[in-house]
N, C-alpha and C positions, 0 to 999 in steps of 0.2 A: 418361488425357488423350486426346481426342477426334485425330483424321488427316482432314487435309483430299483428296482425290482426286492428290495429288500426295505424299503421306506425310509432310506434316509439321503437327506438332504444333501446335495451335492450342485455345485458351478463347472462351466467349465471356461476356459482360455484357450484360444487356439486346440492344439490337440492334447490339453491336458487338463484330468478331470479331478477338482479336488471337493473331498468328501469328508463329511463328520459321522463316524463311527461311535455311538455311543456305548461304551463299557458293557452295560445289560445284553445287547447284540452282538457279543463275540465268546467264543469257546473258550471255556477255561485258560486250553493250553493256548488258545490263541492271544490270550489277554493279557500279554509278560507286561506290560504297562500297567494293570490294573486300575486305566482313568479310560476318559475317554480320547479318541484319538484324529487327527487331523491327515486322510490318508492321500497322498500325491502321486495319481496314476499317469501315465502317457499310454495314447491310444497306438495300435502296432502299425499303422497307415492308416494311408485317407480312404484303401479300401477295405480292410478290414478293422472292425469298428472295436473290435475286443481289446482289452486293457492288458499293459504290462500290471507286473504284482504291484510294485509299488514303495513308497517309503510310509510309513505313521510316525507321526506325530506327538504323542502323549501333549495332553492338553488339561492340564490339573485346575488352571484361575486363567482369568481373565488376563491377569498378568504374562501366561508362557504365551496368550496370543500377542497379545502386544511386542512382546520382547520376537516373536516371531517375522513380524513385518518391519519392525524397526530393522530387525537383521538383513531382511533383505531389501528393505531399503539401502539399508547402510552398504552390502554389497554391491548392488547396484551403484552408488552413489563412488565409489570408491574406483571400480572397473570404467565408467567414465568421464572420471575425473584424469586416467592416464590417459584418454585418447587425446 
């Protein structure tokens, strides 16, 4: 798995890069989550490689991942089920 310039771990999809932010790695006031976090960037174009801010995730158990991808499963699952 790829390391972002600050050494954590990240994938990406098409143009968008998602990252594991561990709680020890963020600034006080950046830490309103107090866990650690699941952060979901989109790149600004295919030629400028720089990242929008982003959403986190607060990722407390194994469980909010799960409940995570179930959800967008389920969204997924939902939006083509009306086509």
């Amino acid at each position: 798995m790829e390391q972002d310039g600050n050494g954590h771990f990240y994938f990406e999809i098409d143009n968008v890069r998602v990252t594991y932010v561990p709680a020890v790695d963020r600034t006080e006031e950046n830490n309103w989550a107090n866990s650690d976090v699941i952060r979901i960037q989109a790149y600004r174009s295919t030629e400028n490689k720089s990242l929008h801010l982003g959403a986190e995730l607060p990722i407390n158990s194994p469980e909010m991942l799960i409940a995570l991808i179930g959800g967008l499963c389920n969204l997924y699952s939902q939006v083509t089920s009306e086509e």
